[in-house]
C-alpha positions in Angstrom: 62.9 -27.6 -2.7 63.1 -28.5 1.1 61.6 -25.2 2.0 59.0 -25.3 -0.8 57.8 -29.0 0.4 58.1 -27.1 4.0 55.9 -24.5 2.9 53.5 -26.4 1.4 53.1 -29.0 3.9 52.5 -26.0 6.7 49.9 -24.4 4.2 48.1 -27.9 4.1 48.2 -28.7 8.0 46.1 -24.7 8.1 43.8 -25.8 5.8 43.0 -28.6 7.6 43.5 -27.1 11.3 41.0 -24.6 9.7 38.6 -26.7 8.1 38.1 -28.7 11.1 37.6 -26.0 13.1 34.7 -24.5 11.2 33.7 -27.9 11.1 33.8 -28.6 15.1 31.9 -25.0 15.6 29.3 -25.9 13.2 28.3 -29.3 15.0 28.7 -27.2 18.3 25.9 -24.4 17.6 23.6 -27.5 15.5 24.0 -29.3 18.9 22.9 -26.4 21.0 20.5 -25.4 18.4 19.2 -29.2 18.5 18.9 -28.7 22.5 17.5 -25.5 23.2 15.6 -24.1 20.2 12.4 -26.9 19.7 12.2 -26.4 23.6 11.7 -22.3 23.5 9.7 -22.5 20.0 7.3 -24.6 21.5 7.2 -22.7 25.1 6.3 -19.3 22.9 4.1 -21.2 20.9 1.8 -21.7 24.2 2.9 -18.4 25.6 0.8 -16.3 22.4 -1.8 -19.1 22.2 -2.5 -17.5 25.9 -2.0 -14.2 24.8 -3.7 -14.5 21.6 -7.1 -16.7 22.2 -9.1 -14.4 23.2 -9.5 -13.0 19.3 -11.3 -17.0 19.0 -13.0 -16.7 22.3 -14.6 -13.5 21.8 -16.5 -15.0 19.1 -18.9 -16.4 21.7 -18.1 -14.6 24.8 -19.3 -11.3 23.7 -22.5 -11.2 24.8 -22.2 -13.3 28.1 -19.8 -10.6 29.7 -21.2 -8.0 27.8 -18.3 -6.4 25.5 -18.3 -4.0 22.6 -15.8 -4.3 19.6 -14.5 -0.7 21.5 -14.5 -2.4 25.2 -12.9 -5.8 23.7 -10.1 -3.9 22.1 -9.8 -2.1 25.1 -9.6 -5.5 27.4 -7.0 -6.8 24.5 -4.5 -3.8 24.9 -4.7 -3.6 28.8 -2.8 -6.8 28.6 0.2 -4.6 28.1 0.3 -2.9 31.1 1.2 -5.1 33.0 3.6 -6.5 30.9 5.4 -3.3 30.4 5.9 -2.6 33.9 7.2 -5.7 35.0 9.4 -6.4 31.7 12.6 -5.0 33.2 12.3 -5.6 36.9 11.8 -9.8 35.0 14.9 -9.6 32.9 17.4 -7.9 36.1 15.8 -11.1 37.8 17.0 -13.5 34.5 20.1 -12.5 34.6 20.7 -12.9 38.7 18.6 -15.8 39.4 19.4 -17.5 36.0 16.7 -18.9 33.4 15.2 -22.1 34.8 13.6 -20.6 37.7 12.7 -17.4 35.8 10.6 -19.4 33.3 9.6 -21.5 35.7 7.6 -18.8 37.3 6.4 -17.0 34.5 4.8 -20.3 32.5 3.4 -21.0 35.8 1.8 -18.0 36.6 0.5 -17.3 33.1 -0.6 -21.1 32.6 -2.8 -20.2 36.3 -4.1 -16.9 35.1 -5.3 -18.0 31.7 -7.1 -20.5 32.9 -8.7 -18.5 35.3 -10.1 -16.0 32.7 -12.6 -18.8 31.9 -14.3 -17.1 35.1 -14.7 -13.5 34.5 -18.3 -12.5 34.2 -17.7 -8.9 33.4 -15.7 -6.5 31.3 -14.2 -5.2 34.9 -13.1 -8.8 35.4 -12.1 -9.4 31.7 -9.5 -6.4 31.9 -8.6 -7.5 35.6 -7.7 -10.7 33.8 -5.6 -9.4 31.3 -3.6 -7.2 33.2 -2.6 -10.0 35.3 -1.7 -12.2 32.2 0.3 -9.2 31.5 2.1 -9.7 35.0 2.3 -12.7 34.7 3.9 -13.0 31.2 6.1 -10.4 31.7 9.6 -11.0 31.0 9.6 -14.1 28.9 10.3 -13.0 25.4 12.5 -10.2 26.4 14.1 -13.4 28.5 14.8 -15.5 26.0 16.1 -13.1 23.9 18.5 -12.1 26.6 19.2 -16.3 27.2 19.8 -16.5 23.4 22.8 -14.1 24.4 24.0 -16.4 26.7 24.5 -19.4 23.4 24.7 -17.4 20.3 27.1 -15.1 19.1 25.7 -11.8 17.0 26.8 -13.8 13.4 24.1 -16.8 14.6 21.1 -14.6 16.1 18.9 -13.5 13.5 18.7 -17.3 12.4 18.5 -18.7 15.9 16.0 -15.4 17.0 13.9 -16.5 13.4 13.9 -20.1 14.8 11.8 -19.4 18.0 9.8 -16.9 16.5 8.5 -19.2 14.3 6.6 -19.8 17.6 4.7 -17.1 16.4 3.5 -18.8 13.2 2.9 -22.1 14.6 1.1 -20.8 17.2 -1.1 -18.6 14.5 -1.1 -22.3 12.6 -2.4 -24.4 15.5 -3.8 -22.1 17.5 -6.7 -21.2 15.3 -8.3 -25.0 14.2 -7.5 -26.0 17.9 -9.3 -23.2 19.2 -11.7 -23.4 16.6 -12.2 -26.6 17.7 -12.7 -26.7 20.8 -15.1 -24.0 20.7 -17.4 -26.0 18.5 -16.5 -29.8 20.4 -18.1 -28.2 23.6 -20.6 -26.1 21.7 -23.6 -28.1 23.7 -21.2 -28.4 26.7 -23.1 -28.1 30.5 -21.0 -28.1 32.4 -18.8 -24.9 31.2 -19.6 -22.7 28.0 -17.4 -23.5 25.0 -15.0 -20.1 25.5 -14.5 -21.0 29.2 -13.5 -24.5 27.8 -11.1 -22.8 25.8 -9.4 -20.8 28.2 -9.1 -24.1 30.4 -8.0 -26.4 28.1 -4.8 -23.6 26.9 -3.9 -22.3 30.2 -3.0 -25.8 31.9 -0.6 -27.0 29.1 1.8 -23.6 30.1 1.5 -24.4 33.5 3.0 -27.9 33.3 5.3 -26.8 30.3 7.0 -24.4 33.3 7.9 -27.4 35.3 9.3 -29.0 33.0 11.6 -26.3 31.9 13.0 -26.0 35.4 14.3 -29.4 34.9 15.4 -29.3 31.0 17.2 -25.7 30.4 20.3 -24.9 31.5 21.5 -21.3 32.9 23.9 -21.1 30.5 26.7 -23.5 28.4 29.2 -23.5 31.6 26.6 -25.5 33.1 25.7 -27.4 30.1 26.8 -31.4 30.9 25.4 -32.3 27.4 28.5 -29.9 25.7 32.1 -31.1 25.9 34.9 -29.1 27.5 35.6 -28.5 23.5 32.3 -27.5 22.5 32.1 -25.0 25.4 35.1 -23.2 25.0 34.1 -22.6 21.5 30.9 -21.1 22.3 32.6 -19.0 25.3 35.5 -17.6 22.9 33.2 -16.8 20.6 30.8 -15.0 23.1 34.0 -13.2 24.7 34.9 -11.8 20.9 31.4 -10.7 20.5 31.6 -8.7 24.1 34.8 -7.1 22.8 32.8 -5.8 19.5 30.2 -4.2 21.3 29.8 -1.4 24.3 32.2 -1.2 26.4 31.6 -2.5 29.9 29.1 0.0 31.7 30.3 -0.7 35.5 27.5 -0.2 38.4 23.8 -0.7 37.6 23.3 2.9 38.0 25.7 3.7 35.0 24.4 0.7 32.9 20.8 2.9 33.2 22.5 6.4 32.7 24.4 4.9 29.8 21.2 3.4 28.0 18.7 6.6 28.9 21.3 8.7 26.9 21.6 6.6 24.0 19.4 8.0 21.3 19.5 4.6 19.2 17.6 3.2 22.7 14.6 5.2 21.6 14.7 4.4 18.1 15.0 0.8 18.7 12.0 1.2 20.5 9.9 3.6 18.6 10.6 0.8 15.8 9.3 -2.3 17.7 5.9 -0.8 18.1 5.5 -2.8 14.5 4.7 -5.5 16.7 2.0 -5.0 19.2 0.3 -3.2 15.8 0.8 -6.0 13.3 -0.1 -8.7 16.2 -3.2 -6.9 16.8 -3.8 -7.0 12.9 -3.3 -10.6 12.7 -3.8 -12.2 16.1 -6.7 -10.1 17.7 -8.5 -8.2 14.6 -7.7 -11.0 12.1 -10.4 -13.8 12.4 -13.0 -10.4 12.7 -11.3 -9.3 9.4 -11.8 -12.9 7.9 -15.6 -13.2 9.2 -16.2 -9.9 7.8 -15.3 -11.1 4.5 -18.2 -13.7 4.8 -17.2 -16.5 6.6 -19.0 -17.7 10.0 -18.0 -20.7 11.2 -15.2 -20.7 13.7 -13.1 -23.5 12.9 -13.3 -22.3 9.4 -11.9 -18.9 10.5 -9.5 -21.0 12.3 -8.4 -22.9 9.3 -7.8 -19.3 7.0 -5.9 -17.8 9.3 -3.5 -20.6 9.8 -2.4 -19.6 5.9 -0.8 -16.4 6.9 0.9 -18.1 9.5 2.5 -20.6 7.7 3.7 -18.0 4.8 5.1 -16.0 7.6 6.9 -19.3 9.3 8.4 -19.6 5.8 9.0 -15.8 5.4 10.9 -15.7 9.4 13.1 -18.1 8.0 13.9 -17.3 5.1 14.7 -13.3 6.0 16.8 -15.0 9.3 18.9 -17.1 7.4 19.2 -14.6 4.5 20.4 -12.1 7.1 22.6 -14.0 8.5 24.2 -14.9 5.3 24.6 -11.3 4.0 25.2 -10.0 7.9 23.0 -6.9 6.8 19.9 -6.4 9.1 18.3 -2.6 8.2 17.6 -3.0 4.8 16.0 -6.1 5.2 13.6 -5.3 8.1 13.1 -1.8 6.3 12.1 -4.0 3.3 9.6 -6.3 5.2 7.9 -3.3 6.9 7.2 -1.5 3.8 5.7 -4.9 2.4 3.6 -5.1 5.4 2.6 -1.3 5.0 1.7 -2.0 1.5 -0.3 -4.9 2.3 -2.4 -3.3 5.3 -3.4 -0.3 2.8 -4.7 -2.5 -0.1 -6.8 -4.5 2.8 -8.3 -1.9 4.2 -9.3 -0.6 0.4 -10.7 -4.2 -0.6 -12.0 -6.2 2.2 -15.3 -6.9 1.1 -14.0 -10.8 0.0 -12.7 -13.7 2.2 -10.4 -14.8 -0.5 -8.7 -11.1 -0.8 -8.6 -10.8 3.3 -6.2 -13.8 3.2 -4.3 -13.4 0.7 -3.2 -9.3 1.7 -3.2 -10.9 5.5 -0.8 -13.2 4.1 1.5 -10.8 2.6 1.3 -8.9 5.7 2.1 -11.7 7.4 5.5 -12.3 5.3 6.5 -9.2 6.0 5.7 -8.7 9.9 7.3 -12.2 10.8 10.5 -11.2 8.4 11.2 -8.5 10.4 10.4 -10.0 13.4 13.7 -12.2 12.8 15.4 -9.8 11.7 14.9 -6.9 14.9 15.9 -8.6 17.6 19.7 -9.5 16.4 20.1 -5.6 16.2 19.5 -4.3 19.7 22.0 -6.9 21.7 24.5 -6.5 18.8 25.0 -2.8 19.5 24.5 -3.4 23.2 27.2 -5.4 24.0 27.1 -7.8 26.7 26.9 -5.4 29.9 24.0 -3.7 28.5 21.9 -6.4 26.9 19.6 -7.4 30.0 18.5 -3.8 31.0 18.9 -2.9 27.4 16.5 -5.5 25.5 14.1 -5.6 28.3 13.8 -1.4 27.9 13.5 -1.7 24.2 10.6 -4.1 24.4 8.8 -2.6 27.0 8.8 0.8 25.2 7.8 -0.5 22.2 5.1 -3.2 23.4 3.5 -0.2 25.4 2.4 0.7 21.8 -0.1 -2.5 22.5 -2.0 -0.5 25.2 -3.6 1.6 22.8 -3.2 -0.6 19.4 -6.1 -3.2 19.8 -8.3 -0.5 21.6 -7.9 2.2 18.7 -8.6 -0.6 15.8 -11.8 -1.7 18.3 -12.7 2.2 18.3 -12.3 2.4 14.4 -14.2 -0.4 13.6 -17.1 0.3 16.1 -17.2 4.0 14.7 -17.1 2.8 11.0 -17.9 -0.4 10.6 -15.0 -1.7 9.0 -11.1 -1.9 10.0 -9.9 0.4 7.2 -8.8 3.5 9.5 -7.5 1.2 11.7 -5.2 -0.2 8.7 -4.2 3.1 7.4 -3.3 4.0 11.1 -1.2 0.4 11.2 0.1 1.4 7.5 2.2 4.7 8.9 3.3 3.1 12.1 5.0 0.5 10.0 6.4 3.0 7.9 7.8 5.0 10.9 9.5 1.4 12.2 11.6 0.9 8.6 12.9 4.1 8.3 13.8 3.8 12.6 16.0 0.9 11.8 17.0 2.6 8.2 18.3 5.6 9.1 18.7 5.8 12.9 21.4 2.8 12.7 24.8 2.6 10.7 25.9 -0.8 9.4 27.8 -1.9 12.3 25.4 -0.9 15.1 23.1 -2.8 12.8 24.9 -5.6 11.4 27.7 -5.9 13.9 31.6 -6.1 12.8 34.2 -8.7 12.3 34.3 -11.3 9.0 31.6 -13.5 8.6 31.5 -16.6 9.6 32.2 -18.6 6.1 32.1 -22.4 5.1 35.2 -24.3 5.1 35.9 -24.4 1.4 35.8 -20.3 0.9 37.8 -20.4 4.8 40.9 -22.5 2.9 40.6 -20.6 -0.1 41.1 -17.3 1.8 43.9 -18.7 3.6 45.8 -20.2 0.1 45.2 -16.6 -1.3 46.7 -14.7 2.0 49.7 -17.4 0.9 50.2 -16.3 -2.4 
């Protein structure tokens, strides 16, 4: 009996050693979610309101710099160039100088240049200007990625990764009735044009947002004084298991390059993330065209349907992250979200004669670009491991955005040759396509989904523990 009352007693003190230990890693990752993810959602929110305001501003700006549909796509893809070539040298610079004065100077410099654009008085000047937004952006997504890294272990990234990039759909929410809105509150403005309002009033917000960040973030939870010795050590353990599951360490910079440039799945990863620069020129640059094609005039208006596709694909990011997360299984679902999309982009660019039908199938594009959105970005770092993440994610989304030098341009060219943007759509259809079965078949499960048990509550953690008893 002593030895039975001894047993039992040891298998209770587990269950509770356990349970409060799930318990004290749970608060620890809602605390550092609490800190740092409202912050970075609301920084990307103004970093694509920058990128993205031009689709509002060209509404009015056409004629006074003298743009075609062809030459404004053009002007909206060169904005990649720069920020493909600058992407890398930005994240090597992350991880040596650490993130506060890395995002200090890229929200500063893109707040500076956005404003600016409310200047150009040319199309030479217009693609000067978003080049250097390009430059000037460089680096920050890619970044924060790589800073997620630095908190989150692969088991919490999709849902933290779907957290800020619900930036994305509030900014698509917001950004259209604000910009909307400002273009018709200064409509009978003197003293600048309505677009060059626009430009003004969103660039300065970034600029200040950059200081502040510099004060606010932390490099990383060692230097975290709002976390416990307790609550870092957790985070650190669990970030030092996750290092051991992926690559091995790569050594000098020289192998970390030769290491990634020979790694097929590199490529793939790539070739799949030029969903985005596609879709985001769908929805972002193309999208209040598509809406006023369907009938509807008035900016704000415009502004106000496209926020629905934004907030469906906020609920969508979610949803896919967390559901992700839960089943640790990341290819099917972003292969199942990219055929969605693909689906949706061909029955829009068959009916698009109605308002009503261009949001709804924007919509359902929508759900299915932001769902795999959360879902892309826990693959790379998971099969990267820690050594290769900040060349490695910086590589993968400068190959892949380079897709956005030529997506906005070709839909421009499409629509100014036909009319309409249904070759464009069918051309965005296939590229989707292409991404799923990239991710599908060009990744196992664990390069995809990582390895190790997952994370469970503390009721099914005891009840594995009394069954390893019995």
């Amino acid at each position: 009996m002593g030895n039975a009352d001894g047993s039992e007693n040891d298998l209770i003190l587990i269950r509770h050693t356990n349970e409060q230990g799930v318990a004290d890693e749970a608060l620890t990752y809602r605390k550092i979610t609490r800190r740092l993810l409202p912050f970075l959602m609301f920084a990307y929110v103004l970093c694509y309101i920058d990128r993205s305001n031009i689709s509002f501003a060209y509404l009015r700006f056409k004629a006074d710099v003298g743009l075609s549909d062809a030459a404004y796509g053009f002007g909206a893809g060169i904005f990649y160039l720069g920020y493909i070539l600058f992407e890398v040298p930005s994240n090597m610079l992350l991880e040596k100088l650490g993130a506060r004065i890395t995002i200090l100077r890229i929200m500063v410099l893109w707040g500076l240049v956005s404003a600016a654009t409310a200047f150009v008085t040319s199309p030479f000047q217009f693609y000067l200007a978003r080049v250097a937004l390009g430059v000037a952006e460089a680096g920050f997504f890619p970044g924060i990625i790589l800073y997620l890294t630095y908190w989150f272990p692969s088991s919490r990234r999709a849902g933290a990764t779907s957290q800020l990039s619900i930036g994305l759909c509030i900014a698509g929410v917001i950004g259209g009735p604000i910009s909307g809105g400002i273009l018709h509150l200064f409509s009978d403005s003197t003293v600048l044009k309505s677009w060059q309002w626009l430009f003004v009033l969103e660039g300065v917000p970034s600029l200040l947002m950059g200081i502040f960040a510099y004060y606010y973030l932390d490099d990383g939870p060692r230097n975290a004084i709002w976390l416990s010795d307790a609550e870092k050590s957790i985070v650190l353990a669990d970030l030092e298991r996750d290092r051991k599951t992926g690559m091995a360490e790569a050594g000098s910079g020289r192998e970390v390059w030769l290491r990634l440039l020979k790694d097929p799945r590199l490529y793939l990863a790539s070739i799949a993330y030029f969903f985005n620069p596609w879709s985001a020129s769908v929805l972002a640059v193309w999208g209040p065209a598509i809406v006023r094609q369907g009938g509807i005039q008035e900016p704000f208006v415009i502004g106000l349907l496209i926020a629905v596709p934004n907030v469906l694909g906020a609920i969508s990011m979610v949803c896919v992250g967390y559901h992700s997360d839960r089943r640790r299984e990341r290819r099917v679902h972003f292969a199942a979200c990219m055929g969605l999309a693909a689906a949706s982009a061909i029955v829009l660019a068959a009916v698009h004669t109605s308002w009503f039908a261009a949001v709804l199938l924007l919509s359902l594009f929508s759900i299915g670009y932001y769902g795999a959105f959360a879902v892309f970005w826990a693959i790379p770092p998971t099969y990267l491991g820690r050594a290769l993440a900040p060349v490695g994610i910086a590589i993968i989304s400068s190959l892949g955005q380079s897709a956005g030098l030529f997506a906005s341009w070709t839909l421009g060219i499409a629509k100014t040759l036909t009319g309409d943007m249904s070759a464009g759509l069918y051309i965005v259809a296939v590229i989707l396509i292409v991404s799923g079965l990239c991710i599908y078949f060009g990744f196992s499960a664990v390069q995809a989904n990582g390895v190790g048990p997952v994370k469970q509550s503390p009721r099914i953690g005891s009840q594995a523990i009394v069954d390893r008893f019995d």
